[in-house]
ZANU-261476 format. One record per atom (N, C-alpha, C): residue in three letters; x, y, z. Coordinates in steps of 0.2 Angstrom, whole numbers, plus 2048, in hexadecimal, padded with zeros to 3 digits. Layout:
REM ZANU-261476
ALAXYZ...
END
This chain:
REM ZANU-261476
UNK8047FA800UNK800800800UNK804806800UNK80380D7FCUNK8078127FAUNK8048167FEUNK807817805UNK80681E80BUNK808823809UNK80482980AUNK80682F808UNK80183380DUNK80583780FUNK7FF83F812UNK7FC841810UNK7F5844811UNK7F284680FUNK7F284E810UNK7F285480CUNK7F385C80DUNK7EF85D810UNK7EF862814UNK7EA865818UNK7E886E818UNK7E9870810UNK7E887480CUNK7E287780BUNK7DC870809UNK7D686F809UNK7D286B80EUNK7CD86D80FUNK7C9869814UNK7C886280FUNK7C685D815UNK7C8855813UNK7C1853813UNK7BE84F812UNK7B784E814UNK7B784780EUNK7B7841813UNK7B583B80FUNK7AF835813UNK7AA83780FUNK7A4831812UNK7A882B810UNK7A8826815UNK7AB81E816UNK7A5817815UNK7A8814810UNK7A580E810UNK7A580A814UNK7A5803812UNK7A77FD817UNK7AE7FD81AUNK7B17F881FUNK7B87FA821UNK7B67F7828UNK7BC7F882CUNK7BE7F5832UNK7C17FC834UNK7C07FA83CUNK7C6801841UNK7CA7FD847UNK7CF800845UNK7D57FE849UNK7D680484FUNK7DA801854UNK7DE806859UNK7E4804857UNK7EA808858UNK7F1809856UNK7F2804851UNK7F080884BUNK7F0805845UNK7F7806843UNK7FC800841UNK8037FF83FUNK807800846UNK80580284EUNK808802850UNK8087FB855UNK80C7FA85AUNK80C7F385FUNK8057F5862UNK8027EF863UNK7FD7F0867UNK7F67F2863UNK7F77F085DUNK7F17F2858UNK7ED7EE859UNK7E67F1859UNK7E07ED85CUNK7D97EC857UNK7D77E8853UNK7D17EC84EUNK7CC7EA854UNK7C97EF852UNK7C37EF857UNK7BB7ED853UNK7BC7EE84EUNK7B57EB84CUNK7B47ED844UNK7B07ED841UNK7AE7EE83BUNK7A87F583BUNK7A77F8836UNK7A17FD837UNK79B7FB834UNK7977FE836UNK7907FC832UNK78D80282CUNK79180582BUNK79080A824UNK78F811826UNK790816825UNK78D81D825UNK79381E827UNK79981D828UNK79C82282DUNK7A2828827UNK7A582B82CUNK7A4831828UNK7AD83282AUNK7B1837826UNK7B783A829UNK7B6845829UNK7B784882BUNK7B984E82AUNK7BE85182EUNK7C185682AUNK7C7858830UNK7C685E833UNK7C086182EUNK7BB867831UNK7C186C832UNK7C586F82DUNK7C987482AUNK7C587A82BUNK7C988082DUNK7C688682EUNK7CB88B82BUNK7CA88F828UNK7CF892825UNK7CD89B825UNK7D289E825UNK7D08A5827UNK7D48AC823UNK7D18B181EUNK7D28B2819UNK7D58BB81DUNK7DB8BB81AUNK7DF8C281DUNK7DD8C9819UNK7D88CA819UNK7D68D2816UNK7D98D6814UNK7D98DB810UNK7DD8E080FUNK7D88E680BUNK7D88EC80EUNK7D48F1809UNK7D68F2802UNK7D08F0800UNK7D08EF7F9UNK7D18E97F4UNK7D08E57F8UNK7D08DC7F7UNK7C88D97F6UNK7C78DA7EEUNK7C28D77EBUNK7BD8D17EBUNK7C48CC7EBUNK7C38C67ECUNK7CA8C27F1UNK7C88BC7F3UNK7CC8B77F7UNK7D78B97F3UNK7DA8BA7F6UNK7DF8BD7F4UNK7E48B77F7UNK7E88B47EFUNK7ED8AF7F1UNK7F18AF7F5UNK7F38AC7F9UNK7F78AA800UNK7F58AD805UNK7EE8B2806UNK7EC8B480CUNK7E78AF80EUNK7E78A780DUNK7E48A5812UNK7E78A2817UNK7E48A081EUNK7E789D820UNK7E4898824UNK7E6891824UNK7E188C827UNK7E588C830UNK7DF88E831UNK7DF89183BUNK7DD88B83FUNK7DC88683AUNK7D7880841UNK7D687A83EUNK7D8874841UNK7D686E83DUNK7D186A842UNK7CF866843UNK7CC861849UNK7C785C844UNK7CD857843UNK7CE85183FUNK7C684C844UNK7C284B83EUNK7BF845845UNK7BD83F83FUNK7BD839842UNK7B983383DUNK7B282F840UNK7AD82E83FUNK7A7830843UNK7A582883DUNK7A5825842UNK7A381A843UNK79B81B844UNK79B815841UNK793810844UNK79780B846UNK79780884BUNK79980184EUNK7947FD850UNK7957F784EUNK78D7F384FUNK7917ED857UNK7987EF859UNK7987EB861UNK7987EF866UNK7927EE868UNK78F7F186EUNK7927ED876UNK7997EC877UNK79E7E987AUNK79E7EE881UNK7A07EA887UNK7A07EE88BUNK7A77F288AUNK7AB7EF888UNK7B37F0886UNK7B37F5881UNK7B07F487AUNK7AF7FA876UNK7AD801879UNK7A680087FUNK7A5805880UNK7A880C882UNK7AF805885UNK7B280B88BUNK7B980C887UNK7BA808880UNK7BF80C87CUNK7BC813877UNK7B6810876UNK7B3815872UNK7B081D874UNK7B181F879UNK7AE82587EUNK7B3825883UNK7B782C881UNK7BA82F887UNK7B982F88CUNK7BC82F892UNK7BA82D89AUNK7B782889DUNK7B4823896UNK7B181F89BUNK7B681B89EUNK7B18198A4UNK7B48148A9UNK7AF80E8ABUNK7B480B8AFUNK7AD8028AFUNK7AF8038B8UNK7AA7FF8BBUNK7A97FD8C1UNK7A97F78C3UNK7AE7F18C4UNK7AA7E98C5UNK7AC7E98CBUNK7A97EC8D2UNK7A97EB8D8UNK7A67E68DBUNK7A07E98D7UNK79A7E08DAUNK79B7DD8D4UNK79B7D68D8UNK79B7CE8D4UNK7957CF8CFUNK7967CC8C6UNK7917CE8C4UNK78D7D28C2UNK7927D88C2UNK78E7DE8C1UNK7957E28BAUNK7947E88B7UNK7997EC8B6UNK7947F28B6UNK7977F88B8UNK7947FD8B7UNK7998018B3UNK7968068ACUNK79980A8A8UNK7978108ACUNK79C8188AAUNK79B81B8ABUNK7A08228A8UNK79E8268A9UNK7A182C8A4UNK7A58328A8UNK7AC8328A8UNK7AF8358AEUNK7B283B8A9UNK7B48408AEUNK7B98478ADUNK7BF8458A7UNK7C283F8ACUNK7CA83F8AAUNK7C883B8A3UNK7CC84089DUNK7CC83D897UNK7D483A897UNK7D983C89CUNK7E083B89BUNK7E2837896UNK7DE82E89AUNK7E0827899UNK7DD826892UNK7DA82A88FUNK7D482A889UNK7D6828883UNK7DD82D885UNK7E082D87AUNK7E2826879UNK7E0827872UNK7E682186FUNK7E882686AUNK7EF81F869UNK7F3820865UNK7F1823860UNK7EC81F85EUNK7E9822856UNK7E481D854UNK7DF81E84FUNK7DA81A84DUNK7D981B845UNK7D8814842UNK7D881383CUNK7D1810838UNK7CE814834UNK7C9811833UNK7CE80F82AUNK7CB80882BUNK7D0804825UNK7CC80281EUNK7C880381BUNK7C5800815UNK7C480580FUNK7BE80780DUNK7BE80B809UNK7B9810808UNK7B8814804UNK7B581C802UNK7AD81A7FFUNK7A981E7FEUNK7A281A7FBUNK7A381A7F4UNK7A881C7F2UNK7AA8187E8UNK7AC8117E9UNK7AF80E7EEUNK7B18087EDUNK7B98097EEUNK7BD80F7EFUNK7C58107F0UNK7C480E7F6UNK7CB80A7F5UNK7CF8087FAUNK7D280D7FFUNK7D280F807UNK7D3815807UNK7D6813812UNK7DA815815UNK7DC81781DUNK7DE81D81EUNK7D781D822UNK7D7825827UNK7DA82382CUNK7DF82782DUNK7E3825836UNK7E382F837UNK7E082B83FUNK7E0834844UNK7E3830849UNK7E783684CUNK7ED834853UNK7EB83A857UNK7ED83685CUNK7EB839863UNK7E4838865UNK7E0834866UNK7DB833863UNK7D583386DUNK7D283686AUNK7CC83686FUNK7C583586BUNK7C182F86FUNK7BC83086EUNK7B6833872UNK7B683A86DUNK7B1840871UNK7AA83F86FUNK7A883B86EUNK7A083C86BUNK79D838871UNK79583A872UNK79083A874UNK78D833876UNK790832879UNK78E82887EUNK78582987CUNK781828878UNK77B826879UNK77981F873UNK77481A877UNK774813875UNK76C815874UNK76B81486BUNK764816868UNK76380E86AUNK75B812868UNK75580E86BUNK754809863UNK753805865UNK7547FF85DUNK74D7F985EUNK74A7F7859UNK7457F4857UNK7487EB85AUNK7437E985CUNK7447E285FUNK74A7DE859UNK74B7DD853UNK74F7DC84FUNK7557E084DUNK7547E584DUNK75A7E984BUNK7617EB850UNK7657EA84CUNK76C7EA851UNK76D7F0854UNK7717F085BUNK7737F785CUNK77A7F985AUNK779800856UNK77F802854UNK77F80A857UNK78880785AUNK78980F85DUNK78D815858UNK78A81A85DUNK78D820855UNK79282385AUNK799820858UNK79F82385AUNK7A2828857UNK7A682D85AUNK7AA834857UNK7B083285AUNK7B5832855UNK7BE83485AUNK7C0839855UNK7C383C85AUNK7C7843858UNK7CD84385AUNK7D2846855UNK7DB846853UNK7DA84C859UNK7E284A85AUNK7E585285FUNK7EC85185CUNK7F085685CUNK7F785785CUNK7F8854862UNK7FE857862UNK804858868UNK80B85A868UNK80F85A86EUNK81485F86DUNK81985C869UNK816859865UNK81D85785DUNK81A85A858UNK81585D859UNK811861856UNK818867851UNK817868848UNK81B86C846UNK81986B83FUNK81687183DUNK812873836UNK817871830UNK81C872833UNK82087082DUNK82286A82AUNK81F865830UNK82185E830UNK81C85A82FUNK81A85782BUNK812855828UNK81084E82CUNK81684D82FUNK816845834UNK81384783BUNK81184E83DUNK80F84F840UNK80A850842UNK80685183DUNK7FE85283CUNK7FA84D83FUNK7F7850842UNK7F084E845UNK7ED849840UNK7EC846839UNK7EB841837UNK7EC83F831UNK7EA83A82EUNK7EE83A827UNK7EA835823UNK7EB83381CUNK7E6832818UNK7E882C813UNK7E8823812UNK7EF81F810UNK7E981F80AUNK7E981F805UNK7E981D7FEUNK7EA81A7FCUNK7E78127F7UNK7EE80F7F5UNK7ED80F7EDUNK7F28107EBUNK7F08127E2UNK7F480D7DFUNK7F38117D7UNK7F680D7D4UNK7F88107CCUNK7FB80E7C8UNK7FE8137C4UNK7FB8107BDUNK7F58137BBUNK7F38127B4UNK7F68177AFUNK7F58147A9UNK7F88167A3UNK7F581779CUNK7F281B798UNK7EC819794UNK7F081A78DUNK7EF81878AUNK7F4818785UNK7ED81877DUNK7ED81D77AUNK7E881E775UNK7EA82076DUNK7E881D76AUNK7EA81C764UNK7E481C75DUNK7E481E758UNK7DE81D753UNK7DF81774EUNK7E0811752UNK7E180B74EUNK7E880C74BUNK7EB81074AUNK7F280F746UNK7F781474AUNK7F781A74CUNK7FC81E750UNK7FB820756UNK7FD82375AUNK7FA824760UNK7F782D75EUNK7F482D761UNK7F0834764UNK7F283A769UNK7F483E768UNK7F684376AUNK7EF84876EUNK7F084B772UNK7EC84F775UNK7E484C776UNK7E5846777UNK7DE841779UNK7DB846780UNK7D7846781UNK7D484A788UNK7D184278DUNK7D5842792UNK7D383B798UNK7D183D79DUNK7CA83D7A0UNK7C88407A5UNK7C68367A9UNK7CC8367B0UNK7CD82F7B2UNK7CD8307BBUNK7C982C7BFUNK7CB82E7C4UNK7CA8367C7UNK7C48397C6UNK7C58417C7UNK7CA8447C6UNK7CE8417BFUNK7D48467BEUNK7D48447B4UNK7D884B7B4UNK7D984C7AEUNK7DF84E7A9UNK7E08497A7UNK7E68497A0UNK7E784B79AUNK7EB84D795UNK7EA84A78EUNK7F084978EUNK7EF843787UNK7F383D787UNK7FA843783UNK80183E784UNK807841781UNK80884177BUNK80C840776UNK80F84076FUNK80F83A76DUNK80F836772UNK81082D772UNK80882B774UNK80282E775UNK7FC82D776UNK7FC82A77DUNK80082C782UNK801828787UNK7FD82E78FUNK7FA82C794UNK7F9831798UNK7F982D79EUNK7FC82D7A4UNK7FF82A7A8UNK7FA82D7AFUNK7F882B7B4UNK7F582C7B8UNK7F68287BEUNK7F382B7C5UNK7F58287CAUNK7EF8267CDUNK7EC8247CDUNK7E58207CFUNK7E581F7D5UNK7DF81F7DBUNK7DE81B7DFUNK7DB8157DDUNK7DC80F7E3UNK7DC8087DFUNK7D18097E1UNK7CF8057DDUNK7C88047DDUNK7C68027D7UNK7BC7FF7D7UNK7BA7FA7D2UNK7B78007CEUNK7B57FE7C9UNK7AF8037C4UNK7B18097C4UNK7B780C7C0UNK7B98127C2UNK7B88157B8UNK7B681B7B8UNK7B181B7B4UNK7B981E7AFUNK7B98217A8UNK7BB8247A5UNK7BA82579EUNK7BD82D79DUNK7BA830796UNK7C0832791UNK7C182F78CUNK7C5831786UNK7C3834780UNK7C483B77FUNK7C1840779UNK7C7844777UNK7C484476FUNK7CC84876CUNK7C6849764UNK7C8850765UNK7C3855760UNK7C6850756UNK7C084E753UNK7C184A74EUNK7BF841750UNK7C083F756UNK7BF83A759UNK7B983875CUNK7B483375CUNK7B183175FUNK7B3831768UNK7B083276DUNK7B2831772UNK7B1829775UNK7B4827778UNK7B482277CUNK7B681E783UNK7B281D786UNK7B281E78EUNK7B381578FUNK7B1814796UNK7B480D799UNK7B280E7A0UNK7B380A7A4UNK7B58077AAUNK7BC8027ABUNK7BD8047B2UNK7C47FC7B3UNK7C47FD7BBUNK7C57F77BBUNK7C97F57C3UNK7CE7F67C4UNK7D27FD7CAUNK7D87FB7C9UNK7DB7FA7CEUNK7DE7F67CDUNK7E57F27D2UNK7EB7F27D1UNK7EF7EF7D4UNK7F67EB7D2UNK7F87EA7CCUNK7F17E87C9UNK7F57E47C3UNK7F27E87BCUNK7EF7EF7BDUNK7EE7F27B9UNK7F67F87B7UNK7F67F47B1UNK7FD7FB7B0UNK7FA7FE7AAUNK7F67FD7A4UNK7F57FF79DUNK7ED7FE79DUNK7EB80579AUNK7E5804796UNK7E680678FUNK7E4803789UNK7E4804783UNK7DE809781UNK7DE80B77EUNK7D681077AUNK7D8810776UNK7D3810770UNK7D4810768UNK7CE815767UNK7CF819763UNK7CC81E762UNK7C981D75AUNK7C281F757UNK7C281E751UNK7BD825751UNK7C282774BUNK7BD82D743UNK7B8830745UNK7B5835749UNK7AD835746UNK7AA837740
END
């Protein structure tokens, strides 16, 4: 898998698919906790703040500036565990004084709360393969267990929110309160009119966009995922589109292009 940071330039906002959650993802001690039951969500809830100047029309390059992050990734978990509870909700604490019994309960001290870090691990609602990991990790959402239909499972609605810390340094992107793994992969479209290649083909692949080189060739970095749609147009040409799977084992798309 090809790790990479994620910029924190732009506000981040990704609805999440199917997937599993771990605690100290890649480090000792790593724990998966459970699987999710769908909806769950990431945002890093960027807040950016624009430096004015008399006589400034519109938004003015390099006067923004991003003032605030609070990274959170917000679960549906379907284990209603005593053990989940008290990792999933800061301050909780358990009681087993009387034999037989445990009592939960919700205290001041978040101290013993953080973890390392938590990783929601599967993928985005296209179907991309995708790891959100936030570190320093407190779960601060709202302990309440909904009222459910004699069949219907209980599913808790978790929040965990990133903090810095004093390694904290803007210029050091491994400090960042959280970070975003990708795994991709490197397609390659290569387009032709049945006999030479095609020049200035226009490839819109992956919400991204190309035209092919002198060699009809156009090179891209894909996240990996199924059904990923794409368009090839070049003025005189019929347009021609597709789907593909991409993985490991996609290195080459062909397009032939014919006359309209």
């Amino acid at each position: 898998m090809n790790k990479a940071y994620s910029g924190v330039s732009n506000p981040v906002h990704e609805f999440l698919g199917a997937g599993a959650v771990y605690f100290n993802w890649g480090l000792t001690g790593e724990i998966k906790i459970g699987v999710t039951k769908g909806g769950s969500e990431f945002n890093d809830n960027a807040e950016f703040r624009e430096r004015e100047a008399d006589g400034d029309y519109a938004p003015v390059k390099n006067h923004r500036d991003l003032t605030k992050l609070m990274p959170q990734l917000s679960i549906k978990s379907l284990r209603l565990s005593t053990s989940n509870i008290i990792k999933f909700y800061a301050g909780m604490k358990q009681d087993n004084s009387v034999a037989g019994e445990t009592k939960i309960y919700r205290t001041i001290d978040l101290s013993s709360s953080y973890i390392d870090n938590v990783a929601f691990v599967g993928a985005n609602r296209q179907g991309k393969l995708m790891v959100v990991v936030l570190k320093n990790v407190l779960g601060d959402g709202a302990f309440n267990l909904p009222a459910t239909g004699k069949d219907e499972e209980i599913v808790l609605d978790v929040q965990f929110t990133a903090h810095i810390d004093d390694t904290f340094d803007p210029d050091d992107e491994t400090t960042y309160p959280y970070y975003i793994v990708k795994d991709t992969s490197q397609v390659t479209f290569t387009v032709d009119d049945g006999v030479d290649p095609v020049e200035g083909a226009e490839i819109v692949f992956d919400n991204q966009y190309l035209m092919t080189e002198a060699d009809g060739t156009a090179v891209f970095t894909a996240d990996k995922g199924t059904g990923l749609k794409y368009t090839v147009t070049k003025t005189g040409f019929q347009p021609a589109s597709g789907s593909l799977d991409v993985n490991d084992d996609v290195e080459a798309v062909p397009v032939t292009l014919t006359t309209s």
